[in-house]
C-alpha positions in Angstrom: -35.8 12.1 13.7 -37.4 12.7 17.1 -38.8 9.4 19.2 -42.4 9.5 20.5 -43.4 8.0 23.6 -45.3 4.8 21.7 -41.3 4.5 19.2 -39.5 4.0 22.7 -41.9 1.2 23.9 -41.6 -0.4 20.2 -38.1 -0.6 20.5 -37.9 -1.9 24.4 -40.7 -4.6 23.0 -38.3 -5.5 20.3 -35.2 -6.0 22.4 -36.5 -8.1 25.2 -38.4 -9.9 22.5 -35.4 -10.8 20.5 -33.5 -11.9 24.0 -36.5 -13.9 25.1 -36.6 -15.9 22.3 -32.2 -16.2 21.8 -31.6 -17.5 24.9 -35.0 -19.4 26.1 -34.5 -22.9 25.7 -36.8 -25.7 26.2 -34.3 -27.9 27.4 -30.2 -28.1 28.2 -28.8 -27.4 25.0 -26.0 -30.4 23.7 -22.7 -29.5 21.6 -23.8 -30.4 18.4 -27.2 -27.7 19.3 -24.7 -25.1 19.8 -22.9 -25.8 17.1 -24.4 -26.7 13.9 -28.6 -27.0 15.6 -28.3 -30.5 15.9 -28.4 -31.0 11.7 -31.8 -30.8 12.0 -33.5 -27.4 10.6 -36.6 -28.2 8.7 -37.7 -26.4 5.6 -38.9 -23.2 7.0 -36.1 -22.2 9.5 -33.7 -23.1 7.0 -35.4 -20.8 4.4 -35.8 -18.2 6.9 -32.4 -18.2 8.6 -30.8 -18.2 4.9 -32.5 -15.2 3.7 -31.9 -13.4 7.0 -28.5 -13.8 7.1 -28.1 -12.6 3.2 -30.1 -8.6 4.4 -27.4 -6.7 6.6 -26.6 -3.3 6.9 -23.9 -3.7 4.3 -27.0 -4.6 1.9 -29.2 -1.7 2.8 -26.7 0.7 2.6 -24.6 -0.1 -0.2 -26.9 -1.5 -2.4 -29.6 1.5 -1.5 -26.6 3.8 -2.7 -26.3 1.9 -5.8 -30.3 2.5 -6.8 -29.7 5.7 -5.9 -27.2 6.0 -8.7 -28.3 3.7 -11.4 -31.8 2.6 -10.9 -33.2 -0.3 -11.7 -29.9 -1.7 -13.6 -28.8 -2.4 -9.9 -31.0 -5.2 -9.6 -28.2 -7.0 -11.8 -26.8 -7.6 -8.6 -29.9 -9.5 -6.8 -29.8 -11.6 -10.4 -27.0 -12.8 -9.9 -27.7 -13.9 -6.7 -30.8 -15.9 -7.7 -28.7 -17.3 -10.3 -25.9 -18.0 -7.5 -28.6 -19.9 -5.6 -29.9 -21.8 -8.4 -26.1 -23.0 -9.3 -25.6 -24.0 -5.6 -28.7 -25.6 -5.6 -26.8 -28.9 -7.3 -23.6 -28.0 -5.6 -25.9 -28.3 -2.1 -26.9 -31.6 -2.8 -23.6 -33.4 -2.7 -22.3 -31.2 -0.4 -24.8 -32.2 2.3 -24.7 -35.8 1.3 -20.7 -35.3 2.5 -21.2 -33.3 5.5 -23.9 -35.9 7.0 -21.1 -38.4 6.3 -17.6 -36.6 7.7 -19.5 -34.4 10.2 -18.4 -31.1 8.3 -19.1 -27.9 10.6 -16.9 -25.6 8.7 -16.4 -24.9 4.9 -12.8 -25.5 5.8 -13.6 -28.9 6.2 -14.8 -29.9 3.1 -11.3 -28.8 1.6 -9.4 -30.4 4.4 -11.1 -33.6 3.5 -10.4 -33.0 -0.8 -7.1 -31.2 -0.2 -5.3 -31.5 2.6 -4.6 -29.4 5.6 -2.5 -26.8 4.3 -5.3 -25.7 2.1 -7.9 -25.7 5.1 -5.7 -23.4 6.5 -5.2 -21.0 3.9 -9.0 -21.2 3.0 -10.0 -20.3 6.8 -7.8 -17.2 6.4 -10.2 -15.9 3.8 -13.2 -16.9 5.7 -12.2 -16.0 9.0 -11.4 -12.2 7.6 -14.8 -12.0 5.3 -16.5 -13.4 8.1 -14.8 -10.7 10.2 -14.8 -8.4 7.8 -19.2 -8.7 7.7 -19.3 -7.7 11.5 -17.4 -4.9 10.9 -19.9 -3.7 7.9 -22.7 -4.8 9.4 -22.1 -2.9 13.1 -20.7 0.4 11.2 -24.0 0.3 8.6 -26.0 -0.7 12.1 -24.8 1.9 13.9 -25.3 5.1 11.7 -28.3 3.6 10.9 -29.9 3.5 14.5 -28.1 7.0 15.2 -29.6 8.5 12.4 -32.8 7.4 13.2 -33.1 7.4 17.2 -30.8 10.3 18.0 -28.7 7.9 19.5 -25.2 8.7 18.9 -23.1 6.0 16.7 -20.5 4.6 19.6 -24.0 4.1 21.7 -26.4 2.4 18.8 -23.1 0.0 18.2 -22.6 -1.0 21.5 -26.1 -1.7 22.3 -26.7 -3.8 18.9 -23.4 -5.4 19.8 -24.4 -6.6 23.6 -27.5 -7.7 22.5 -25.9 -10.5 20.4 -23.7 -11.3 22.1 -25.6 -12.2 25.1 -28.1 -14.5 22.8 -25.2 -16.0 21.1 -23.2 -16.9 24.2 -26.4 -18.7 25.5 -27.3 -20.4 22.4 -24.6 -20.5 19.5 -26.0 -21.5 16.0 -29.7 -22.8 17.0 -29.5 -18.8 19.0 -28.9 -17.7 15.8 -31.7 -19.8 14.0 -34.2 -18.8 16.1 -33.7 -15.4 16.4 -33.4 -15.3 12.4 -36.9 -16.7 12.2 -38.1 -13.5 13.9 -35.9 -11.6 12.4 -37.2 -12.4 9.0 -40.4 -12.2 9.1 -40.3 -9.0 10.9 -38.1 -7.5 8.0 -40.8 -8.6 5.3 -43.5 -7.8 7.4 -42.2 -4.2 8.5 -40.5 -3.7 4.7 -43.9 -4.4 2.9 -45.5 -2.0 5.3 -43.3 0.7 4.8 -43.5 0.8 1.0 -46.9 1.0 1.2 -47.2 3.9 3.2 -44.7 5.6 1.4 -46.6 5.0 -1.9 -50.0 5.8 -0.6 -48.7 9.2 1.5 -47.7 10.7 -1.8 -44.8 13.6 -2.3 -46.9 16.6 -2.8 -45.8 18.2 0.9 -42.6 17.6 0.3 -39.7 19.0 -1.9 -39.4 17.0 -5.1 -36.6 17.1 -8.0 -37.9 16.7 -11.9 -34.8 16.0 -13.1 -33.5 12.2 -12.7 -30.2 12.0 -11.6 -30.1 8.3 -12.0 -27.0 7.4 -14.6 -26.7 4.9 -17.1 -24.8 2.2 -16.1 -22.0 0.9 -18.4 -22.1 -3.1 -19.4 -18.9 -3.4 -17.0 -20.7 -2.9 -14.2 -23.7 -4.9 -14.9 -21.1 -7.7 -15.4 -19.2 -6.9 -11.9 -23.1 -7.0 -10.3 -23.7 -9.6 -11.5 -20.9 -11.8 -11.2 -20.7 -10.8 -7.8 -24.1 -12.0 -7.1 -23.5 -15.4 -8.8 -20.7 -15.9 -7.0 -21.6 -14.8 -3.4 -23.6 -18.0 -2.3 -21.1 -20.1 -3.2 -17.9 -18.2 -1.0 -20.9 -17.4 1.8 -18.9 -20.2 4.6 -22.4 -19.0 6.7 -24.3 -20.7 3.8 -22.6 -23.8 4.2 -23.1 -24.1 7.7 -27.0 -23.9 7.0 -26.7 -26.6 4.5 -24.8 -28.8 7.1 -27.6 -28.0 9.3 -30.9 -28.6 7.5 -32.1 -32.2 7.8 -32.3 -33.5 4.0 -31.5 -32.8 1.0 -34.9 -32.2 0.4 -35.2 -29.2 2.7 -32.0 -28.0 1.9 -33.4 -27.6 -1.8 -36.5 -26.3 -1.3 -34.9 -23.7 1.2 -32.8 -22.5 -1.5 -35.2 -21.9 -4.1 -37.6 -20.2 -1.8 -34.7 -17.9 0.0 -33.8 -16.7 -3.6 -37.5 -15.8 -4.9 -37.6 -14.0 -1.7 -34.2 -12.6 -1.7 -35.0 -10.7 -5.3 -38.6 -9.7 -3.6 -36.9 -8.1 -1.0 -34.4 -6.2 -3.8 -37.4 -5.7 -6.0 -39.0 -4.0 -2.7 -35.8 -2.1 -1.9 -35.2 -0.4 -5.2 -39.5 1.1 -5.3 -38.8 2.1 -2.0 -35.2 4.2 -2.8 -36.4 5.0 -6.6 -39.3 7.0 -4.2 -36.7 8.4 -2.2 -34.9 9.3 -5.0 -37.2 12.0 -6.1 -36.8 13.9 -3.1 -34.1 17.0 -3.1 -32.6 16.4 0.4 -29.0 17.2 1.0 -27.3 13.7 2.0 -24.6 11.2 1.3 -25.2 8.0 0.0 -25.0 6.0 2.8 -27.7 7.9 4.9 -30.1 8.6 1.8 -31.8 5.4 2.5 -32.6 6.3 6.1 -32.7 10.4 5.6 -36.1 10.0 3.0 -37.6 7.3 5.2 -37.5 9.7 7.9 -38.8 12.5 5.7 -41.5 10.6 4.6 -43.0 8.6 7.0 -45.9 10.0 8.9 -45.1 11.0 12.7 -44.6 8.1 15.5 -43.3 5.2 13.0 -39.5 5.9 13.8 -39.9 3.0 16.5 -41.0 0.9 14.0 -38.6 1.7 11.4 -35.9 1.1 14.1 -37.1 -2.4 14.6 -36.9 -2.7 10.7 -33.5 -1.9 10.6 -32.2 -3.8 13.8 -33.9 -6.8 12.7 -32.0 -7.0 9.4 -29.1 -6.1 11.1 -29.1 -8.4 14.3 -29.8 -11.1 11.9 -26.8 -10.6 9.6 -24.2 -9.4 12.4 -25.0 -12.5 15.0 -24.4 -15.4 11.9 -21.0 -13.5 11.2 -20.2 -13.3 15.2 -20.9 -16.9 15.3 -18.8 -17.8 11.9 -15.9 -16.0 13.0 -14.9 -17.6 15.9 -16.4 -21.2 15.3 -13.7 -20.7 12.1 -10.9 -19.9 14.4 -11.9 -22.4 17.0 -12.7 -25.8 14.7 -10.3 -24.9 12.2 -7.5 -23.9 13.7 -7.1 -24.3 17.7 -9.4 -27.8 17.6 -7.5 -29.2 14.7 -4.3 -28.0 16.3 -4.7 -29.1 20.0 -7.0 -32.1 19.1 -9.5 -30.0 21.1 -12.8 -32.7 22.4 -16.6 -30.6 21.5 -17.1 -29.6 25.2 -13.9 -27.6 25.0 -14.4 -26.2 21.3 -18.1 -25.1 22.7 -16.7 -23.0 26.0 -13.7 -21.4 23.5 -16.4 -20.4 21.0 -18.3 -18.7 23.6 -15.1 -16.7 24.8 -14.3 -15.7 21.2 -17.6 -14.9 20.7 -17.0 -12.6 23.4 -13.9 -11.3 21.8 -14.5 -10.9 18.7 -18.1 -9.6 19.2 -16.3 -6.6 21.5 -13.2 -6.1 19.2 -15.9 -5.8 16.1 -17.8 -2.8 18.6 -14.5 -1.3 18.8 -13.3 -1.0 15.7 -16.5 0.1 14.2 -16.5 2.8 16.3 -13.4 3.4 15.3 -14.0 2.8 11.1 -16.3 5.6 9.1 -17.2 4.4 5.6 -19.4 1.3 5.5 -19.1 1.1 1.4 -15.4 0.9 1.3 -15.4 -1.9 3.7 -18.1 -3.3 2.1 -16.3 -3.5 -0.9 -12.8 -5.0 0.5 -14.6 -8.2 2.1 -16.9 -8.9 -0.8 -13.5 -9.6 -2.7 -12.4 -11.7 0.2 -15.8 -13.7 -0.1 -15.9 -14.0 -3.9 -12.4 -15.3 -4.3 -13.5 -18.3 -1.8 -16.5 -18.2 -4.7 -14.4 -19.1 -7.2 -11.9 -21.7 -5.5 -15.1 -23.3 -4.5 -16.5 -23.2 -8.2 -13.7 -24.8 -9.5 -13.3 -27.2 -6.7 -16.9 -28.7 -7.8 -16.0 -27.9 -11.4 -12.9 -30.1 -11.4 -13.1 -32.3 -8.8 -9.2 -33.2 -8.9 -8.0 -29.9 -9.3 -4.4 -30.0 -7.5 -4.2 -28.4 -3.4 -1.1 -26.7 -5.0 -3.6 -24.8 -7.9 -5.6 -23.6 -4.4 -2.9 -22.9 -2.0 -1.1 -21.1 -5.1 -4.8 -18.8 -5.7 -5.3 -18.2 -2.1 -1.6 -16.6 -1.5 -2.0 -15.1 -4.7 -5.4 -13.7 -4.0 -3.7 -12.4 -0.5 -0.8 -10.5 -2.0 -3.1 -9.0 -4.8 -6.1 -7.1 -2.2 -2.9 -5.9 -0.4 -1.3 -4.2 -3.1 -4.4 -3.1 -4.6 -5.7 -1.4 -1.2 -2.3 0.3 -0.8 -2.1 0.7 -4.3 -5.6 2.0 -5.4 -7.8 2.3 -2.4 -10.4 0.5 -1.1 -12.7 0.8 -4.2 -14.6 -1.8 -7.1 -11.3 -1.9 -8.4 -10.4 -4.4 -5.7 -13.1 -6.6 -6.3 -11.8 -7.2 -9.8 -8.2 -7.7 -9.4 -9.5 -10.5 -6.6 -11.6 -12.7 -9.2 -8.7 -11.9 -12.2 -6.0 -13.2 -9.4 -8.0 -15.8 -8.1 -8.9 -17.2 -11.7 -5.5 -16.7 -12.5 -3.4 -18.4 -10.7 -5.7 -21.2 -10.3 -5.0 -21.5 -14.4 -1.2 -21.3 -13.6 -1.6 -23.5 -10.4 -3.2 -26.2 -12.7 -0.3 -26.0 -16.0 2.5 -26.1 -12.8 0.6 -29.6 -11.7 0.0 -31.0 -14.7 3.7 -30.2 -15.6 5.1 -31.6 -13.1 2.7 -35.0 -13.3 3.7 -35.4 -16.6 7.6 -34.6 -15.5 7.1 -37.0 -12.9 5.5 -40.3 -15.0 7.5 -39.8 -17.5 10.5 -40.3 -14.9 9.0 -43.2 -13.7 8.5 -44.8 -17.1 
């Protein structure tokens, strides 16, 4: 797609906007801004940072490739999201209630204060490598996205997406991220609803079309794995629980919810019309550039800039929350708890992982191809934290043993699989069928042993 003088200046706008408003502060920022936005996100930014953080590149692309093949049916997947929501919508309640009280910042510290520390450990493994994991989709997906589209070539686009975050984040940690998903958002919808109308209104009729659907059926497995996956997602999403931390009440965290799902299934309602459209054209592509390929067929001369600041805003505002995630993880749940680390310190080493893990993620994408594989390897990672934190609420008592034994289980499993299979759906369900698994056999072991044990003492 070849950039106009008027798509350059678009994109220039964009950039400076997005730094301006990441690192402009109105006053000194404190530790607890920088780290969890002072627990004070009213309704709105709470809604609006929760519904950016959930559209990526990894979202676009794979789930774009998945209308492409079955239509429709893959809104099963967005379902099960809304349906995730609405189930954490009762789990949010309590869960803020308990952060306000034990000053959680992590999801690892709500199962260090039920289960122990061996169990926040194991639990941050899984986050820290989803979390790291979501960088890693989110700059690959990013950067043949922007390539594609600008001309740029994919080592450039990723570098630039990935300095550009960085910069805002070091500034401004969490409340950077906040404020920059506001714009973000709102520039997505905005720029989304805009594009599907003039892809409806320009018509195909100058363009090479295909009468013959090649849309499958989808089998009932699948629809069960989409949506499953969905319903699980918000509740193994540790960026989710930050934002519940954050938001002031209980109040606002609930109304944030329900408005970020309505709007999350808007946005994949939106989506699908605009790839069903694509759909019909015969261009020779893969699956992971269809998405991009018919929008640059079909939009109308000088809207690449703008279609460019689609795409890097749902990108930015996905790839910065995982950045941040990733090394507050490994900072407050491993070297704070470890060295008894005070906030000032925890703040400066967050800023130098953010650093290190925001330039190891440029490398390695650069380095990794397939965004679909990978997309599929750390949405195992995050539903198996899903279902330990499902049965954690579920079952209140359930034994730090039944966890620890899920977790390692979970671990061993993805590894054989990926060595085993390939990096493929398959993985996704031998990670629930572990995770459920041994959590069963974790629980019999414990209640065993209880038993073993009182009727000793007796």
């Amino acid at each position: 797609m070849k950039l106009h003088i008027i798509d350059y200046i678009s994109i220039f706008l964009y950039t400076i906007l997005t730094l301006y408003v990441g690192v402009r502060f109105k006053k000194k920022i404190n530790n607890d801004t920088f780290l969890i936005a002072d627990r004070n996100l009213s309704f709105f930014a709470s809604c609006m940072t929760i519904s950016a953080s959930k559209v990526g590149a990894g979202l676009l692309v794979t789930y774009s490739a998945l209308v492409f093949a079955y239509g429709f049916s893959a809104l099963w997947l967005f379902g099960g999201y809304v349906f995730g929501y609405f189930i954490f919508y009762f789990f949010a309640s309590k869960l803020k209630i308990e952060a306000d009280k034990y000053n959680y910042y992590t999801l690892s510290d709500y199962f260090r204060k039920k289960y122990g520390s061996t169990t926040a450990y194991l639990i941050s493994i899984l986050v820290f490598l989803s979390m790291f994991g979501w960088i890693l989709t989110n700059l690959i997906g990013g950067g043949k996205i922007i390539a594609l589209i600008s001309g740029f070539s994919f080592p450039t686009a990723v570098i630039f997406m990935g300095i550009i975050i960085i910069v805002y984040l070091v500034a401004g940690g969490f409340s950077s991220v906040v404020k920059t998903d506001i714009m973000q958002y709102l520039s997505i919808i905005v720029i989304f609803l805009f594009l599907l109308i003039v892809i409806s209104t320009g018509g195909l009729s100058n363009y090479s079309t295909s009468t013959t659907s090649t849309i499958k059926k989808i089998e009932m497995g699948k629809i069960i794995i989409f949506f499953l996956a969905g319903f699980l997602f918000p509740l193994g999403s540790a960026e989710l629980w930050q934002r519940v931390y954050a938001t002031k009440s209980i109040k606002d965290i609930k109304m944030s919810l329900v408005t970020a799902s309505i709007l999350y299934f808007v946005f994949g309602f939106v989506l699908s019309l605009i790839c069903l459209r694509i759909s019909r054209l015969t261009i020779d592509t893969s699956s992971e550039t269809a998405l991009i390929e018919g929008m640059g067929v079909l939009l109308p001369v000088g809207f690449a800039g703008i279609l460019i600041v689609a795409f890097f805003a749902a990108i930015m505002s996905s790839a910065d929350t995982f950045i941040f995630t990733s090394s507050s993880t490994f900072v407050q749940d491993y070297l704070q708890k470890i060295f008894n680390l005070n906030n000032d310190s925890v703040v400066k080493l967050i800023k130098i992982f953010i650093l290190i893990f925001g330039t190891l993620g440029i490398i390695l994408a650069i380095l990794l191809k397939s965004i679909i594989d990978v997309t599929f390897l750390f949405t195992a990672l995050t539903l198996s934290i899903g279902i330990i934190s499902l049965a954690s609420w579920i079952r209140s008592k359930i034994s730090p043993f039944s966890i620890n034994l899920a977790i390692m289980a979970n671990i061993l499993t993805t590894l054989i699989v990926l060595f085993t299979f390939g990096i493929n759906m398959k993985i996704i369900i031998f990670s629930i069928l572990s995770t459920l698994i041994f959590l069963f056999i974790g629980e019999i072991i414990s209640i065993v042993k209880g038993r073993r044990t009182s009727h000793n003492i007796a």
